[in-house]
mmCIF file of the N, C-alpha and C atoms, coordinates in Angstrom:
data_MODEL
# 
_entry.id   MODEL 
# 
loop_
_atom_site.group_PDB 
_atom_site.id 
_atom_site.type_symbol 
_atom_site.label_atom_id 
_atom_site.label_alt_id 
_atom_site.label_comp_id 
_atom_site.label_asym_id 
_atom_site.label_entity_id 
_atom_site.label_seq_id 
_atom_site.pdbx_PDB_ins_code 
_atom_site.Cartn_x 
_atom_site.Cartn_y 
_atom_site.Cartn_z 
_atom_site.occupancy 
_atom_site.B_iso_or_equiv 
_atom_site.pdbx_formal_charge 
_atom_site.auth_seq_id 
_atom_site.auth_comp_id 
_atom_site.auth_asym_id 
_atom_site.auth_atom_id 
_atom_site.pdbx_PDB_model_num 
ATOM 1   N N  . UNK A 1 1  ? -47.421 43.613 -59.258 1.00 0.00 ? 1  UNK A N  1 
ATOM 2   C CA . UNK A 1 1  ? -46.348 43.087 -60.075 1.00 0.00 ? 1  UNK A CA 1 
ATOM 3   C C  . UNK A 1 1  ? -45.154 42.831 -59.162 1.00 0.00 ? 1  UNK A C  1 
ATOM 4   N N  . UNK A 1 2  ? -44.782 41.485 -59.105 1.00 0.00 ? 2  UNK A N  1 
ATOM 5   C CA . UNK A 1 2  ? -43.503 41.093 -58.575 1.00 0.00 ? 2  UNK A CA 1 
ATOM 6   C C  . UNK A 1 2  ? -42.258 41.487 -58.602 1.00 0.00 ? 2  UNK A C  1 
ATOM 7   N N  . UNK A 1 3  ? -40.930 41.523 -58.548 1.00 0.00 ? 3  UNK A N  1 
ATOM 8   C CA . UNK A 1 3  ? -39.772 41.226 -58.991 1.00 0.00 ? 3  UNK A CA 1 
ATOM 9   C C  . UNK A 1 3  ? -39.242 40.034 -58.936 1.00 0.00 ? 3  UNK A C  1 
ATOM 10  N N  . UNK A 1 4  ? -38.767 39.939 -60.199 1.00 0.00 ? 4  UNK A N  1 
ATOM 11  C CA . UNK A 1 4  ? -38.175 38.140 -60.929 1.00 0.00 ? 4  UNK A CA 1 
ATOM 12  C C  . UNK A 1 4  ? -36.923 37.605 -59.881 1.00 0.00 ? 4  UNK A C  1 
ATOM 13  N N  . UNK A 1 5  ? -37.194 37.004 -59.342 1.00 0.00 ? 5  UNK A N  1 
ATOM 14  C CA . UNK A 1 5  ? -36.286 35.817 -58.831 1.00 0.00 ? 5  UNK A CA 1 
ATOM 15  C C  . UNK A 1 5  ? -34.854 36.236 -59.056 1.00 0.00 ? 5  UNK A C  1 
ATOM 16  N N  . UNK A 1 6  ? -34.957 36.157 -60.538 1.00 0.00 ? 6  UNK A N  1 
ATOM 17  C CA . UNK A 1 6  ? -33.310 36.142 -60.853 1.00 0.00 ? 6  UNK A CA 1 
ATOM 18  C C  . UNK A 1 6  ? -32.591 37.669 -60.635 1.00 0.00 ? 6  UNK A C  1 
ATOM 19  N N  . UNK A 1 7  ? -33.545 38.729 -61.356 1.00 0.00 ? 7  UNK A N  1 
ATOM 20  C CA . UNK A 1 7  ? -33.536 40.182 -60.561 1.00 0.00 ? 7  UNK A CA 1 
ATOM 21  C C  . UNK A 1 7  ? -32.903 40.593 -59.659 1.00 0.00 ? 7  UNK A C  1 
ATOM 22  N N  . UNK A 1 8  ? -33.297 39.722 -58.789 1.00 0.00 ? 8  UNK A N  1 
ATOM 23  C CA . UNK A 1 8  ? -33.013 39.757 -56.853 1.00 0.00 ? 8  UNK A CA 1 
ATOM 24  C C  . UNK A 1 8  ? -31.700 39.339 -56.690 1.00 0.00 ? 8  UNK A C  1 
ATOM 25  N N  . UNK A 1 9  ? -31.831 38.033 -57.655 1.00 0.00 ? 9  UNK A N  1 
ATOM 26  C CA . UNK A 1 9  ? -30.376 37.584 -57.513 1.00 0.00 ? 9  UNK A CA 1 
ATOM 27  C C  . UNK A 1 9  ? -29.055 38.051 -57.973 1.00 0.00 ? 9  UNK A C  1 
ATOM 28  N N  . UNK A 1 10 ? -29.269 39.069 -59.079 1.00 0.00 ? 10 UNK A N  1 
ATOM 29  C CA . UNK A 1 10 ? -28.339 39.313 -59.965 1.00 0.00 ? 10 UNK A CA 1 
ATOM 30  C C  . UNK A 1 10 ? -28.249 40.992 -58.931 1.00 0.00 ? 10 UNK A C  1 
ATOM 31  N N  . UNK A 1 11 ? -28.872 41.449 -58.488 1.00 0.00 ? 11 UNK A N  1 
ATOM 32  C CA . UNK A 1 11 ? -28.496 42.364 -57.574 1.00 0.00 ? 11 UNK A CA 1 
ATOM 33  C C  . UNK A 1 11 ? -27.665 42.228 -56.137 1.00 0.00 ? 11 UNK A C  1 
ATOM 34  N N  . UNK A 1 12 ? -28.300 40.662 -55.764 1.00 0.00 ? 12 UNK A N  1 
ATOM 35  C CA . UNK A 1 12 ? -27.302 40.834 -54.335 1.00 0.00 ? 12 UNK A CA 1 
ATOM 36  C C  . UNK A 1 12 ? -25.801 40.213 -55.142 1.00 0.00 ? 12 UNK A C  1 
ATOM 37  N N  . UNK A 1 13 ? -25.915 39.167 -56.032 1.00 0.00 ? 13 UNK A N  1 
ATOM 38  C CA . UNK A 1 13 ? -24.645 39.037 -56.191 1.00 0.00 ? 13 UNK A CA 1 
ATOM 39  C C  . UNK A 1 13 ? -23.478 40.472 -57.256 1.00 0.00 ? 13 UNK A C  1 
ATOM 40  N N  . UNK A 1 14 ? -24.126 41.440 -57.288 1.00 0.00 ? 14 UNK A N  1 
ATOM 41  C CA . UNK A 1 14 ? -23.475 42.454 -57.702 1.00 0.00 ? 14 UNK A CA 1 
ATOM 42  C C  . UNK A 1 14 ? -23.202 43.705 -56.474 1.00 0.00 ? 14 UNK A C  1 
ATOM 43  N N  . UNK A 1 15 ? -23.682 43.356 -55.495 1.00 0.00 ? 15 UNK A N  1 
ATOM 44  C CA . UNK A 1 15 ? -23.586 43.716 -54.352 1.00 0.00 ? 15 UNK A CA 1 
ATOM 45  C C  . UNK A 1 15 ? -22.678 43.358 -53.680 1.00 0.00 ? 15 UNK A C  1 
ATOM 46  N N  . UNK A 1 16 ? -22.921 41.730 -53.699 1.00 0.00 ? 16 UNK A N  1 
ATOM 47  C CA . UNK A 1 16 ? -21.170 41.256 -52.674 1.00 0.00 ? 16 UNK A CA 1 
ATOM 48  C C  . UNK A 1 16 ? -19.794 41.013 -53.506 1.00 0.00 ? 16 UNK A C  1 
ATOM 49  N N  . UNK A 1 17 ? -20.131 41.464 -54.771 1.00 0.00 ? 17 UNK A N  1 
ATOM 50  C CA . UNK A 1 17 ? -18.902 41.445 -55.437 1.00 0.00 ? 17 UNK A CA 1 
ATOM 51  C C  . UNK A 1 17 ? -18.129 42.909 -55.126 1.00 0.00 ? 17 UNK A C  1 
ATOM 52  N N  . UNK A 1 18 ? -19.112 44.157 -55.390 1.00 0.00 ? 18 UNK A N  1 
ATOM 53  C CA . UNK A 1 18 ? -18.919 44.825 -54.720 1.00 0.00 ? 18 UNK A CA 1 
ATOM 54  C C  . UNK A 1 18 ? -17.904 45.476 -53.129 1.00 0.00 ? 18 UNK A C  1 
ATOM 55  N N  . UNK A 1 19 ? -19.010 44.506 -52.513 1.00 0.00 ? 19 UNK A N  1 
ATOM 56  C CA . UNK A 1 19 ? -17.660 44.671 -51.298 1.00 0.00 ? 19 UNK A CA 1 
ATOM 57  C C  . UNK A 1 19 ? -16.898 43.912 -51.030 1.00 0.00 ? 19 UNK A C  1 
ATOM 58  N N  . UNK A 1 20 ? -16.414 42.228 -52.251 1.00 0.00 ? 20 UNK A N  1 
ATOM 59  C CA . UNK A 1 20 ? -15.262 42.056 -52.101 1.00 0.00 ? 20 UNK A CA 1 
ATOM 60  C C  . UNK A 1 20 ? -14.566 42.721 -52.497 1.00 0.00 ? 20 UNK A C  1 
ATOM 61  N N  . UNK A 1 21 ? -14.688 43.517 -53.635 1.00 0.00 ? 21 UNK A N  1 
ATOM 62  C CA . UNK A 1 21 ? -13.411 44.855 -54.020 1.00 0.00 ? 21 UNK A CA 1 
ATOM 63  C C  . UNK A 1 21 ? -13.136 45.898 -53.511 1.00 0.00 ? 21 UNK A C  1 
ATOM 64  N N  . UNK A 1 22 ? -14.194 46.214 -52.545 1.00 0.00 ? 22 UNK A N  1 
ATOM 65  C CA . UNK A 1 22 ? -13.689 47.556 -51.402 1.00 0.00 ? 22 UNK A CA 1 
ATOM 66  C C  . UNK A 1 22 ? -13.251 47.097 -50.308 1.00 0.00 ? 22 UNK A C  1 
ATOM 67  N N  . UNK A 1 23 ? -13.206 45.669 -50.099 1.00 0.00 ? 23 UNK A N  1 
ATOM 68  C CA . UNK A 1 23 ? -11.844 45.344 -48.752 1.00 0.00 ? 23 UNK A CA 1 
ATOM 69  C C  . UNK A 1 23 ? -10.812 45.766 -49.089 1.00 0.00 ? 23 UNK A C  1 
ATOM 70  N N  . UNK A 1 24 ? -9.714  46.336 -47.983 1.00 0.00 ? 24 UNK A N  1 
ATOM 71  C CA . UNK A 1 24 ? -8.685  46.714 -48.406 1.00 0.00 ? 24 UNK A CA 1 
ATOM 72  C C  . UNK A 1 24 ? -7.762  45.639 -48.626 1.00 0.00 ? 24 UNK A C  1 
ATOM 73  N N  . UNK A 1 25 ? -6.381  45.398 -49.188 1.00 0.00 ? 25 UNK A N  1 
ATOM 74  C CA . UNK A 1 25 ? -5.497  44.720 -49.213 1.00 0.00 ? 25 UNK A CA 1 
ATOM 75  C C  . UNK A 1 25 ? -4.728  44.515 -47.890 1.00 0.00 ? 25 UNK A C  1 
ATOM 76  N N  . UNK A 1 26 ? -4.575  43.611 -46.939 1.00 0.00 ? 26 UNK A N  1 
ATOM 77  C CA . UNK A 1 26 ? -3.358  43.517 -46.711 1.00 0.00 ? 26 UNK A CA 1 
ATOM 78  C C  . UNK A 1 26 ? -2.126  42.522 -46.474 1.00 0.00 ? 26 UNK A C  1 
ATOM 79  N N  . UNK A 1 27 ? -1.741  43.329 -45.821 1.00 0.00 ? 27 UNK A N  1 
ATOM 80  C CA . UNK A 1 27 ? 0.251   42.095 -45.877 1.00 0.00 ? 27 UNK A CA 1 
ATOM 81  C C  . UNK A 1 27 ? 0.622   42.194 -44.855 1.00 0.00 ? 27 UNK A C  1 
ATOM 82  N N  . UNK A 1 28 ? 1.515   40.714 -44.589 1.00 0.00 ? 28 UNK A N  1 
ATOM 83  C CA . UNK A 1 28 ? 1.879   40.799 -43.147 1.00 0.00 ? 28 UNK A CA 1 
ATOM 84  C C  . UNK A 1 28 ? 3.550   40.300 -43.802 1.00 0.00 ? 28 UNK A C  1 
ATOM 85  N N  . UNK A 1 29 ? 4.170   41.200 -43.059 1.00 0.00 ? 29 UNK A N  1 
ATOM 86  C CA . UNK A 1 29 ? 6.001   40.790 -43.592 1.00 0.00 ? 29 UNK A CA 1 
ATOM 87  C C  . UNK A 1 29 ? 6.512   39.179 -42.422 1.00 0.00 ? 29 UNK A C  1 
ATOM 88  N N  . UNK A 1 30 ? 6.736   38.612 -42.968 1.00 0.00 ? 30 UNK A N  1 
ATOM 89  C CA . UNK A 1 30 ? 7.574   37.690 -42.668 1.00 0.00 ? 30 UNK A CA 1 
ATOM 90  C C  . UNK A 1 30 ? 8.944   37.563 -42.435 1.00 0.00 ? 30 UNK A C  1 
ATOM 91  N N  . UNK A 1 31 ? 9.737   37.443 -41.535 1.00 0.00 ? 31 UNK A N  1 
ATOM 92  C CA . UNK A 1 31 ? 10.903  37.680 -41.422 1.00 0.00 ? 31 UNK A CA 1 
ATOM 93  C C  . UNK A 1 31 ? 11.271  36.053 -42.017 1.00 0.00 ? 31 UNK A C  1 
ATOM 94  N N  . UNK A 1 32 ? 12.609  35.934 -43.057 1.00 0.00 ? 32 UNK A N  1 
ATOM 95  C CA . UNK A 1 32 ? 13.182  34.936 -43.532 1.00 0.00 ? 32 UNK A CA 1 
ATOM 96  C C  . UNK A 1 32 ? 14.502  34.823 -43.159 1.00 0.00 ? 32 UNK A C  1 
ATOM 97  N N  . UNK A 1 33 ? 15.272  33.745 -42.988 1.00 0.00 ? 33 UNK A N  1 
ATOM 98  C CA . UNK A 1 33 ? 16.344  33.192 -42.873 1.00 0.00 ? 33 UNK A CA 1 
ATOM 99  C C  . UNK A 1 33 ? 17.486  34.040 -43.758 1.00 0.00 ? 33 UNK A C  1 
ATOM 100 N N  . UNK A 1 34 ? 18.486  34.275 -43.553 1.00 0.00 ? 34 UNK A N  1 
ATOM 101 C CA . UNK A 1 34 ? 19.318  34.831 -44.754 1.00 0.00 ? 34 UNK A CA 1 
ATOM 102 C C  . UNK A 1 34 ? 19.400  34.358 -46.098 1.00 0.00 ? 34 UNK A C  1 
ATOM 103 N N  . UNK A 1 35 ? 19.862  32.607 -45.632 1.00 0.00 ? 35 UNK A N  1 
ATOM 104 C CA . UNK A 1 35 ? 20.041  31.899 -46.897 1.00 0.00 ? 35 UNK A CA 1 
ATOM 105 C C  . UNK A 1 35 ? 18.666  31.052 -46.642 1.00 0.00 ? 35 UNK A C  1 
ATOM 106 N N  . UNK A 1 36 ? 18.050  30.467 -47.651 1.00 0.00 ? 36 UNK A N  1 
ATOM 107 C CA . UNK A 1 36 ? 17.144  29.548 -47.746 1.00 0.00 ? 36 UNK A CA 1 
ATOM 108 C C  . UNK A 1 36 ? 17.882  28.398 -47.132 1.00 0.00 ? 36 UNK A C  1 
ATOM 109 N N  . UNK A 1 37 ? 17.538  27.481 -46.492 1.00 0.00 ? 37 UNK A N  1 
ATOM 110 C CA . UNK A 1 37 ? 17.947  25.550 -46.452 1.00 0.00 ? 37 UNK A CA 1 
ATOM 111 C C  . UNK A 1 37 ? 18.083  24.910 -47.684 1.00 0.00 ? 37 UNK A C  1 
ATOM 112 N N  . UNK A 1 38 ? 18.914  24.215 -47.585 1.00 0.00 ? 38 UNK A N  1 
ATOM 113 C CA . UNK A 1 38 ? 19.583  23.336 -48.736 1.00 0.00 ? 38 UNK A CA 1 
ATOM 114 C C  . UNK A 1 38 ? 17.950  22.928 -49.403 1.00 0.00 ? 38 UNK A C  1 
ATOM 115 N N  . UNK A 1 39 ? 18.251  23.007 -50.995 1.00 0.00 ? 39 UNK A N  1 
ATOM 116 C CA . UNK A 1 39 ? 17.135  22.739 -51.667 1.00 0.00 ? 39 UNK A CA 1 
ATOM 117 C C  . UNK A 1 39 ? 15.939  23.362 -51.548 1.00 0.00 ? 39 UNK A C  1 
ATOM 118 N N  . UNK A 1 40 ? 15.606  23.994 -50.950 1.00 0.00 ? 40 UNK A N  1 
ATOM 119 C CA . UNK A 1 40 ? 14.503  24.733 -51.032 1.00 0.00 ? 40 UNK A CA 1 
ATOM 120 C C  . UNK A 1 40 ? 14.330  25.695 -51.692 1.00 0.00 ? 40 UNK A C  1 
ATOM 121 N N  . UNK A 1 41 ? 13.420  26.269 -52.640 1.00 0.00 ? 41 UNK A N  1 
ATOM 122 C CA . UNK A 1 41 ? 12.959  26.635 -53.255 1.00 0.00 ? 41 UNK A CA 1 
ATOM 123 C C  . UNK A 1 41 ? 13.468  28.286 -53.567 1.00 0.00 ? 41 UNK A C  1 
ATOM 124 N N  . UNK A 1 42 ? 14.237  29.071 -54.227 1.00 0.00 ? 42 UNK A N  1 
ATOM 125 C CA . UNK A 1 42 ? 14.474  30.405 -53.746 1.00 0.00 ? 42 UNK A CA 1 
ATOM 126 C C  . UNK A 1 42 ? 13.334  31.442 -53.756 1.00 0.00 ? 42 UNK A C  1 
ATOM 127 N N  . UNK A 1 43 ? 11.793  31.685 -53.435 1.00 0.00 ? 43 UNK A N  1 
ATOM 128 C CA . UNK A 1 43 ? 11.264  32.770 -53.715 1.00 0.00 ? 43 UNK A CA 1 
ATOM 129 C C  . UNK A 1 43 ? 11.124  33.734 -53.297 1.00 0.00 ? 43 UNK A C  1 
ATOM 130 N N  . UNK A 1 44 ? 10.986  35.370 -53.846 1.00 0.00 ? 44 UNK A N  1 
ATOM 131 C CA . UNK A 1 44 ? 11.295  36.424 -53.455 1.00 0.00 ? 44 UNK A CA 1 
ATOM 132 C C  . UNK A 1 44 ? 10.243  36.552 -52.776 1.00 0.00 ? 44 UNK A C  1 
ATOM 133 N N  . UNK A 1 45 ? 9.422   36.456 -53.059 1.00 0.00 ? 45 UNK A N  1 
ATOM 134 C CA . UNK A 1 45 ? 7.782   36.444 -52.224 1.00 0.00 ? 45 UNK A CA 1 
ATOM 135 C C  . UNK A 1 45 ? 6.910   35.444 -52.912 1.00 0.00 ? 45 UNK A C  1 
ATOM 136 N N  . UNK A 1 46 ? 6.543   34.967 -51.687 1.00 0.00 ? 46 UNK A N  1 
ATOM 137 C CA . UNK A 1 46 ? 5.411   34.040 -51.865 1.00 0.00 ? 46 UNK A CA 1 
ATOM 138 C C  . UNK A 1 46 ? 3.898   34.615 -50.983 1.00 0.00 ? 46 UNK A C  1 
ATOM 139 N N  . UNK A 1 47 ? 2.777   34.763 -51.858 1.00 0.00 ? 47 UNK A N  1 
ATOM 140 C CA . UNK A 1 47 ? 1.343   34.830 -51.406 1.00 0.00 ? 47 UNK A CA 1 
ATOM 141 C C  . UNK A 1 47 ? 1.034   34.365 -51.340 1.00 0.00 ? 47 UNK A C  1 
ATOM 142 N N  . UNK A 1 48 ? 0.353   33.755 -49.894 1.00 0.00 ? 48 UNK A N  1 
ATOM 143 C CA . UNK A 1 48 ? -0.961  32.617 -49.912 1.00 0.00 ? 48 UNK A CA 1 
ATOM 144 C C  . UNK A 1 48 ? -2.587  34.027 -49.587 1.00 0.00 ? 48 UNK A C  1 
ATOM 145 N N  . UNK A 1 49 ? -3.215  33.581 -50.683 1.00 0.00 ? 49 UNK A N  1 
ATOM 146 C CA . UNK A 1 49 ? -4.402  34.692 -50.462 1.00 0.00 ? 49 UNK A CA 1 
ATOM 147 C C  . UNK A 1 49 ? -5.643  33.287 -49.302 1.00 0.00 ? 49 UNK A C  1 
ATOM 148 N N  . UNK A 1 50 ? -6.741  34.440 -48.784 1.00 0.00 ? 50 UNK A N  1 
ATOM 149 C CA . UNK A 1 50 ? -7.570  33.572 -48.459 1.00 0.00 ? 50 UNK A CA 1 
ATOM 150 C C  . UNK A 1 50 ? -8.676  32.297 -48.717 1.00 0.00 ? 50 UNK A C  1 
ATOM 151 N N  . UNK A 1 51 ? -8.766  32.106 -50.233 1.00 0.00 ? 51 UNK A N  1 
ATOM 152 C CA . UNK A 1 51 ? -8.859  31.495 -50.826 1.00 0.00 ? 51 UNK A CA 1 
ATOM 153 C C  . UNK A 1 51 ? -8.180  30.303 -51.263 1.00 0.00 ? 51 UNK A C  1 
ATOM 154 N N  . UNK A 1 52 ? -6.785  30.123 -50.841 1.00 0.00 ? 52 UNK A N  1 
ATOM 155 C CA . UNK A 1 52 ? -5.859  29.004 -50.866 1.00 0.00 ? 52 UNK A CA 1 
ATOM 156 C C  . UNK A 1 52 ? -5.161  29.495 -52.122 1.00 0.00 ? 52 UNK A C  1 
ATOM 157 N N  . UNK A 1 53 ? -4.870  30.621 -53.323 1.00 0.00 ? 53 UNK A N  1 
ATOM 158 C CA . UNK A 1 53 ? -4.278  30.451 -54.062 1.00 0.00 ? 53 UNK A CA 1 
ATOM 159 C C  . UNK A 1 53 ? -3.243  30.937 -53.783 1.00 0.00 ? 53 UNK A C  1 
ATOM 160 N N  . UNK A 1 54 ? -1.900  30.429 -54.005 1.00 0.00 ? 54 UNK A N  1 
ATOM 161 C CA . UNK A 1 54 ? -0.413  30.944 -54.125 1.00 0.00 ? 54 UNK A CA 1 
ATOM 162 C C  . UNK A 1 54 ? 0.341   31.010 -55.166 1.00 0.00 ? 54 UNK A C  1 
ATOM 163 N N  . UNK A 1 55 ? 0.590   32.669 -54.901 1.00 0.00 ? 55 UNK A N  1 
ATOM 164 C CA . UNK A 1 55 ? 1.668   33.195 -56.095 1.00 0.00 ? 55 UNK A CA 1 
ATOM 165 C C  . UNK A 1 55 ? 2.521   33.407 -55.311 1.00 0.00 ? 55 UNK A C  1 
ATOM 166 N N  . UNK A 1 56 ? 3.619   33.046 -56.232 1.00 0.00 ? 56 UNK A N  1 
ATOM 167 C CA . UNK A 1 56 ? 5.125   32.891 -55.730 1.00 0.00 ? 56 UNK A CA 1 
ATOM 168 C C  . UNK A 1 56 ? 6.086   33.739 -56.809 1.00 0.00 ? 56 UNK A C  1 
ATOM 169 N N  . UNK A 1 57 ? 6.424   34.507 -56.628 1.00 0.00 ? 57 UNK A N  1 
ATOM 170 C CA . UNK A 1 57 ? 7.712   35.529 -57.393 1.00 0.00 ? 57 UNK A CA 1 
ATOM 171 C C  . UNK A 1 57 ? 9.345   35.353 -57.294 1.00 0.00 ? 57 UNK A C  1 
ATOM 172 N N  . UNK A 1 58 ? 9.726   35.342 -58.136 1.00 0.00 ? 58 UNK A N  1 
ATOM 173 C CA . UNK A 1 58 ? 11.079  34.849 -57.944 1.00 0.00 ? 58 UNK A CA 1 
ATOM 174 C C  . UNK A 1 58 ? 12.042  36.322 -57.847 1.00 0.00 ? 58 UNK A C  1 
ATOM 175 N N  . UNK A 1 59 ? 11.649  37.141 -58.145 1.00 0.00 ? 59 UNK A N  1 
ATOM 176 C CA . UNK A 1 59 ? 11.986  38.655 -58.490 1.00 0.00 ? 59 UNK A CA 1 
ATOM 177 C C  . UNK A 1 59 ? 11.002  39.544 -57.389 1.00 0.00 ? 59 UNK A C  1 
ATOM 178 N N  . UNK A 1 60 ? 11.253  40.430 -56.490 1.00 0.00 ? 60 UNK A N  1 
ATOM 179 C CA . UNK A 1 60 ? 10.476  41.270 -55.283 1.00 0.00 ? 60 UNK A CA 1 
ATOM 180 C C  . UNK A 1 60 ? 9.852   42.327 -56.446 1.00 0.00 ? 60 UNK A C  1 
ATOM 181 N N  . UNK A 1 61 ? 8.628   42.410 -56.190 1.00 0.00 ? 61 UNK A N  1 
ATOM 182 C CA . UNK A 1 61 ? 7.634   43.517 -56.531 1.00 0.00 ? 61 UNK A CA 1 
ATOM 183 C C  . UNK A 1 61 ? 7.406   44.504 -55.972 1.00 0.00 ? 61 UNK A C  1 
ATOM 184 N N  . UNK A 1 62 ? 7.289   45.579 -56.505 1.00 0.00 ? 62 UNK A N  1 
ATOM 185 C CA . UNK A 1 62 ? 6.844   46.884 -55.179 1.00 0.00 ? 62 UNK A CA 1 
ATOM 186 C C  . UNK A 1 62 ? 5.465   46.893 -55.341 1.00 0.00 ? 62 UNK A C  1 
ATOM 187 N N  . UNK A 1 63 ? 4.834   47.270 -54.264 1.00 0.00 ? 63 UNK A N  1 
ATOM 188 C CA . UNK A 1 63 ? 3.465   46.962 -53.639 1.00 0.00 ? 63 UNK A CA 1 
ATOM 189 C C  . UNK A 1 63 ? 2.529   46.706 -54.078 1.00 0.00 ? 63 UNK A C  1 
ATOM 190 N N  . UNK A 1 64 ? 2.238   48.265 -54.547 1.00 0.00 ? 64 UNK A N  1 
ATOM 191 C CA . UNK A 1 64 ? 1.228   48.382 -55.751 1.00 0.00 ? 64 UNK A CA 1 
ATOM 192 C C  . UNK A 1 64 ? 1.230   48.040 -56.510 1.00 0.00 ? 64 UNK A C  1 
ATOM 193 N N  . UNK A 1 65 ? 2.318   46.513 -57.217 1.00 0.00 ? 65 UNK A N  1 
ATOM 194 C CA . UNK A 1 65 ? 2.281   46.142 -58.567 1.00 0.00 ? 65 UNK A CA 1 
ATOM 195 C C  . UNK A 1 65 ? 1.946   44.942 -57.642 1.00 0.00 ? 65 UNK A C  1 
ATOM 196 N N  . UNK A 1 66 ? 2.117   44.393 -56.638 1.00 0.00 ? 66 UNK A N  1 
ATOM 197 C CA . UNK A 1 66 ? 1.407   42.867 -55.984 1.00 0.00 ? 66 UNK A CA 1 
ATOM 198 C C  . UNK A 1 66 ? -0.087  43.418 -55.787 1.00 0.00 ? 66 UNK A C  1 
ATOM 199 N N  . UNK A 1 67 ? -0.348  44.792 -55.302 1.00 0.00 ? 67 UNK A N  1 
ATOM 200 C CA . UNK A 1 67 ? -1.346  44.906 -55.104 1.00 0.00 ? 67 UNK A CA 1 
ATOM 201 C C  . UNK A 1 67 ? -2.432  44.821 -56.106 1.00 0.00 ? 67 UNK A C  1 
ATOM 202 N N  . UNK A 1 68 ? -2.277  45.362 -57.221 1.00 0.00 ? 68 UNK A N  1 
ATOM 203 C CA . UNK A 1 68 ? -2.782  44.675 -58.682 1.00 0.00 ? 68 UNK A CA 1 
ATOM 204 C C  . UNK A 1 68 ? -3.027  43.422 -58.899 1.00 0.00 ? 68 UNK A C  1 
ATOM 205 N N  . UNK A 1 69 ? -1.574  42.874 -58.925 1.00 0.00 ? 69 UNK A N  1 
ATOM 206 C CA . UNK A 1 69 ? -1.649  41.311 -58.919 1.00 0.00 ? 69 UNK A CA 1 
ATOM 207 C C  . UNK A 1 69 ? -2.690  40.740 -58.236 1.00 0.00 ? 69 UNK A C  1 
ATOM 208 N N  . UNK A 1 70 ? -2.667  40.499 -56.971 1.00 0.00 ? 70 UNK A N  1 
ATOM 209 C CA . UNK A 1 70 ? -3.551  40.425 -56.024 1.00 0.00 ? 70 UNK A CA 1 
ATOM 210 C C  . UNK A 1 70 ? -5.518  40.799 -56.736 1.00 0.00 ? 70 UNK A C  1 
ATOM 211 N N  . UNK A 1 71 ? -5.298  41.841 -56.548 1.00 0.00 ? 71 UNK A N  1 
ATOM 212 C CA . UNK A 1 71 ? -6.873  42.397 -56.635 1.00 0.00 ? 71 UNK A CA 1 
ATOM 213 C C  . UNK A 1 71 ? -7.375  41.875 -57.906 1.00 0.00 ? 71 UNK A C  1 
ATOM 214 N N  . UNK A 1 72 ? -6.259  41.994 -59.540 1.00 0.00 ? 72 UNK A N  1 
ATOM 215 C CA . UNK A 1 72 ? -6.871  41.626 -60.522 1.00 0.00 ? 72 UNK A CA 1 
ATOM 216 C C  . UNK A 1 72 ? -7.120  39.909 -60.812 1.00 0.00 ? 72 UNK A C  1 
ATOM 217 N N  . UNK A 1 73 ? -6.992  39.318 -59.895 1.00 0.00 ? 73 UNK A N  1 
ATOM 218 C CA . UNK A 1 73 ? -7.178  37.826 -60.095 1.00 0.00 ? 73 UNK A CA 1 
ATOM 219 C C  . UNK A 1 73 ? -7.869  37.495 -59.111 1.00 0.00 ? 73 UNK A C  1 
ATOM 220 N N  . UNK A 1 74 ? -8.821  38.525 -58.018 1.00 0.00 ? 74 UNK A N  1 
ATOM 221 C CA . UNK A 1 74 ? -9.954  38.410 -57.422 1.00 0.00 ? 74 UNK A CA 1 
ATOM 222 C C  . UNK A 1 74 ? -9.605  37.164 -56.380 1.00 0.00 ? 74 UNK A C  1 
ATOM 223 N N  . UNK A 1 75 ? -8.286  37.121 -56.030 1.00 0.00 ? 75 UNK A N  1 
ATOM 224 C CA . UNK A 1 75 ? -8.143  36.112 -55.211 1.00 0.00 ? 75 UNK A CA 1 
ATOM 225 C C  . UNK A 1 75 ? -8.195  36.021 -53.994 1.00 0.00 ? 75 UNK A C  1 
# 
C-alpha cells in the first residue's frame, strides 16, 4: 500500500510553513535625516519585508507589537 500523492504533499507543505514561522524576526535601524525633504512623506517606520510588502506607520511601535504585525501577515 502506497501513500497518496497529495498526503506527501500536504505534509511537506506543513513542514515549510513550519519553518517559515520559526525564523526569527529581524531589523536593521536606519539612521534618518532630522527633518524629512520637502514633500516627502512623514513615516514613523516604514517595512519593506522579503517578499516586497510594505508597511508604513505613521505613529512608532514598540517591537513586539511590529513583531506581531510582521509575523501575523506571514510576510
Amino acid at each position: 500500500m502506497g501513500l497518496p500523492l497529495s498526503t506527501l504533499q500536504w505534509w511537506l507543505a506543513r513542514a515549510r510553513r513550519r519553518a517559515l514561522s520559526a525564523r526569527p524576526v529581524t531589523f536593521t535601524e536606519i539612521p534618518l535625516p532630522i527633518a524629512p525633504p520637502p514633500g516627502a512623506p512623514a513615516w514613523a517606520v516604514e517595512i519593506v519585508t522579503a517578499t516586497g510588502v510594505t508597511v508604513r506607520l505613521r505613529e512608532p511601535l514598540p517591537p513586539a507589537a511590529v513583531r506581531t504585525l510582521v509575523r501575523g501577515g506571514r510576510c
